[in-house]
C-alpha positions in Angstrom: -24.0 -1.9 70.4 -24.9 -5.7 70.1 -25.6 -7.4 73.0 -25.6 -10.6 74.5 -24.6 -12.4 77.5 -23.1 -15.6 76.0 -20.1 -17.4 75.1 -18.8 -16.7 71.8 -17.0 -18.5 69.0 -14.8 -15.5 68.8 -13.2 -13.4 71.6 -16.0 -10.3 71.6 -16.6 -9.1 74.6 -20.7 -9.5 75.9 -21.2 -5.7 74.7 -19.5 -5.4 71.4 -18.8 -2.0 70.1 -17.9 -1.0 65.8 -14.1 -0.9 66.7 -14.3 -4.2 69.1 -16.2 -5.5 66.0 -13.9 -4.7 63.4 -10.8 -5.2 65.8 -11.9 -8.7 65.9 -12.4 -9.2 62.2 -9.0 -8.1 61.3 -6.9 -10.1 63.7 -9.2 -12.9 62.8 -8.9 -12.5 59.2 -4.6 -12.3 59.2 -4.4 -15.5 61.5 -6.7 -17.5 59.6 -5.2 -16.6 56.4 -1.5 -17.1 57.6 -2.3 -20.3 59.3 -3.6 -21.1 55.4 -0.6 -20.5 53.6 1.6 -21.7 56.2 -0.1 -25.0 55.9 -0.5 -24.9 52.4 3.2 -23.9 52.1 4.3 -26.5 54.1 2.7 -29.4 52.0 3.4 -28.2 48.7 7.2 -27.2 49.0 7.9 -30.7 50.5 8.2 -31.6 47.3 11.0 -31.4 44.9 11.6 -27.5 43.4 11.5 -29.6 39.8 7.6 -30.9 40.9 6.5 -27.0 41.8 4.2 -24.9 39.4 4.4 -21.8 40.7 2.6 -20.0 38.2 -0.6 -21.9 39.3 0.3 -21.5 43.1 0.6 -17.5 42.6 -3.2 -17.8 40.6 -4.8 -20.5 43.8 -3.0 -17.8 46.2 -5.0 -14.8 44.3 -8.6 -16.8 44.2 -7.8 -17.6 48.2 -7.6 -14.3 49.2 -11.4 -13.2 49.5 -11.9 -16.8 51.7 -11.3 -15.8 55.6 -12.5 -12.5 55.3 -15.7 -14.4 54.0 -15.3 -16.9 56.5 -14.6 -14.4 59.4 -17.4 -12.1 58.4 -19.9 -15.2 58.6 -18.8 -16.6 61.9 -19.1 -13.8 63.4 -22.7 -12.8 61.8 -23.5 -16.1 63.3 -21.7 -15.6 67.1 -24.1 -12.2 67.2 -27.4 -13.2 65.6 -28.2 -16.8 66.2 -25.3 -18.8 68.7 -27.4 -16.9 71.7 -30.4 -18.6 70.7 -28.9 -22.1 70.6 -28.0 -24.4 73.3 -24.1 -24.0 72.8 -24.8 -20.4 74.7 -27.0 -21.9 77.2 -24.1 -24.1 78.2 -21.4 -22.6 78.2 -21.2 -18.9 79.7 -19.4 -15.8 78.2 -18.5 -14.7 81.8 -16.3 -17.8 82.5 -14.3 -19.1 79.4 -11.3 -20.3 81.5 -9.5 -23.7 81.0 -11.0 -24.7 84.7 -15.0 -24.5 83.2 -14.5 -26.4 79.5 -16.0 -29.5 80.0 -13.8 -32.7 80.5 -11.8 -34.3 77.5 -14.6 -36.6 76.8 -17.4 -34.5 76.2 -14.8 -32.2 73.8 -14.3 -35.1 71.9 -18.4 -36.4 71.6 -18.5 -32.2 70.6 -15.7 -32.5 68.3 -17.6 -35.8 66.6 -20.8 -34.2 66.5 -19.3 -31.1 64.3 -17.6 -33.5 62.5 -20.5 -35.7 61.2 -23.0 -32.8 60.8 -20.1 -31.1 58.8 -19.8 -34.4 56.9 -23.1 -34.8 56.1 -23.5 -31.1 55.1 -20.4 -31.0 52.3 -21.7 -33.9 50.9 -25.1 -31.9 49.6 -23.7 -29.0 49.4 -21.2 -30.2 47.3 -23.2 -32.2 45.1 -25.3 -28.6 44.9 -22.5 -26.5 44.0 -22.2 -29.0 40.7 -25.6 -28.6 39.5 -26.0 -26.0 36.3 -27.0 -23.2 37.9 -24.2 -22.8 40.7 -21.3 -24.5 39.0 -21.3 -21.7 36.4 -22.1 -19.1 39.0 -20.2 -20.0 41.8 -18.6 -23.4 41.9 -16.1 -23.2 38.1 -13.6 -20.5 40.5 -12.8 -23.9 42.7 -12.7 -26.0 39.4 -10.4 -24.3 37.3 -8.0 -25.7 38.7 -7.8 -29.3 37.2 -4.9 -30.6 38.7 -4.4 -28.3 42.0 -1.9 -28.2 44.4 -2.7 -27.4 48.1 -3.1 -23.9 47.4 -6.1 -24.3 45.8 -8.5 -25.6 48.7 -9.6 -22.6 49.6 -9.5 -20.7 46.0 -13.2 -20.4 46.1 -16.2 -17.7 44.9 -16.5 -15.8 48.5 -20.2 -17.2 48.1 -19.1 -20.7 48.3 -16.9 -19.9 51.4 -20.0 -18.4 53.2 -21.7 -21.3 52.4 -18.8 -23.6 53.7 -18.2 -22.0 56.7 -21.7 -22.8 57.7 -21.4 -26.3 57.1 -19.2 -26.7 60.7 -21.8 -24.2 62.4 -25.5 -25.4 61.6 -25.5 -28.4 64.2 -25.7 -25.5 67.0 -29.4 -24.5 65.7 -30.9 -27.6 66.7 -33.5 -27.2 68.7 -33.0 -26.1 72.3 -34.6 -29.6 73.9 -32.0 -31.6 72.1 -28.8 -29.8 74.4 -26.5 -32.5 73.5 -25.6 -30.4 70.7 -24.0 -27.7 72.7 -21.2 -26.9 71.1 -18.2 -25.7 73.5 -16.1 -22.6 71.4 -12.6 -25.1 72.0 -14.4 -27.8 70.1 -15.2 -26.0 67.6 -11.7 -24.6 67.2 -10.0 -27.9 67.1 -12.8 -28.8 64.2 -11.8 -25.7 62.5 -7.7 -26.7 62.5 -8.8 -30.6 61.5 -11.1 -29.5 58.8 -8.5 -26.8 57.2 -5.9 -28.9 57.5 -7.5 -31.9 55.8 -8.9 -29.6 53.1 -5.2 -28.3 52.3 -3.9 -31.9 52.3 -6.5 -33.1 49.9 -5.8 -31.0 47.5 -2.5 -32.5 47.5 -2.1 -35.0 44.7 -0.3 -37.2 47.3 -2.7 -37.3 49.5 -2.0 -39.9 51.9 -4.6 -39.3 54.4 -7.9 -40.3 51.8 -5.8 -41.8 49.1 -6.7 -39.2 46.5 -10.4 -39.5 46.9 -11.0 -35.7 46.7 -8.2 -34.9 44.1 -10.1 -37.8 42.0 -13.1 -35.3 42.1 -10.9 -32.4 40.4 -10.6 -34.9 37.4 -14.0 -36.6 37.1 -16.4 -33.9 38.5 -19.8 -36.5 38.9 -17.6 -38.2 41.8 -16.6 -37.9 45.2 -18.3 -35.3 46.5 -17.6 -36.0 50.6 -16.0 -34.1 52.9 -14.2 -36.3 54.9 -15.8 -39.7 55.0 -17.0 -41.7 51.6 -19.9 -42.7 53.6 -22.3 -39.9 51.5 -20.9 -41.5 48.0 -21.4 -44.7 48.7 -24.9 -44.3 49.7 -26.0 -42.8 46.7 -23.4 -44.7 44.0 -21.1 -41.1 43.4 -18.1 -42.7 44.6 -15.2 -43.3 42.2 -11.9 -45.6 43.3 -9.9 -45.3 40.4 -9.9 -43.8 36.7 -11.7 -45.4 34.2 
């Protein structure tokens, strides 16, 4: 049995058992990856049938598939082993997760900025990581080998890189315990998790409206544009790109 007497990013009870565990995992796993495609789907056949390369959405769809199980697997590594030592648990109790004790709209959305700017700030290194020698050949080429991608391809990624991605939303909760601003309430985090998929999805668009192609530029000149959301990261240290040469 694990144990602990805190909230929890996903719905375990404070005594989770093997089948409670794996339970979990599986309903997880089939929403997440069905609220992918359905998004992705959504995007890239609002286009004309003519603009459609389904032979490359079939190959994105097959390189997507290890992703939420990755991602599943290392949110919930995190909910057992480290959430109950961070001031998100402190806050917010397991034993009352009704819509009468979330905290009030304002302090959702400071959490809901706070996972947004450490998740920023995050991607931008990581990113920038994932294209030195060593982990672009390893890891980061399955994402890349698709030049031009459509919105399937956002989460075609080495199960590594989605461990390391799913992360990137969480860290802000291990800051130290004396800094309890950081408490992160589970809803907050779930919002994040529906703006950050979504907006992954849509850049991998080649539309993209909502960044103006910022991140689909990085598909075709690699040594560019390596922010999540915000160009804030690129312009700081002279990787951002407007246009093609």
């Amino acid at each position: 049995m694990f144990h602990s007497t805190h909230a929890r990013l996903l719905p375990l009870s404070a005594d989770v058992g093997v089948i409670e565990a794996v339970a979990v995992f599986v309903t997880a796993t089939i929403a997440l990856q069905t609220f992918l495609f359905a998004t992705a789907a959504a995007v890239e056949f609002s286009r004309r049938r003519s603009e459609r390369n389904l032979g490359q959405i079939l190959s994105e769809l097959r390189g997507s598939l290890s992703n939420p199980p990755a991602a599943i697997l290392t949110t919930m590594a995190w909910d057992l082993l480290v959430r109950p030592h961070t001031p998100s648990a402190q806050r917010y109790s397991a034993h009352d997760m009704s819509l009468a004790s979330m905290p009030r709209i304002d302090r959702l959305l400071l959490e809901w900025l706070a996972v947004f700017v450490a998740t920023d700030f995050y991607i931008y290194f990581e990113h920038r990581l994932m294209h030195t020698r060593f982990w672009y050949t390893r890891i980061h080429k399955h994402h890349h080998q698709f030049h031009t991608p459509t919105a399937f391809a956002g989460f075609a990624q080495h199960p590594l890189e989605a461990v390391l991605f799913t992360v990137g939303s969480l860290w802000i909760q291990a800051i130290p315990p004396r800094h309890a601003f950081v408490a992160i309430h589970p809803f907050a985090h779930a919002a994040f998790g529906v703006f950050g998929i979504t907006w992954t999805i849509l850049s991998h668009d080649d539309r993209s409206y909502h960044d103006g192609g910022f991140h689909y530029l990085h598909h075709l000149h690699q040594q560019s544009n390596f922010g999540g959301f915000t160009h804030l990261w690129d312009c700081l240290f002279r990787t951002r790109r407007t246009k093609h040469p």
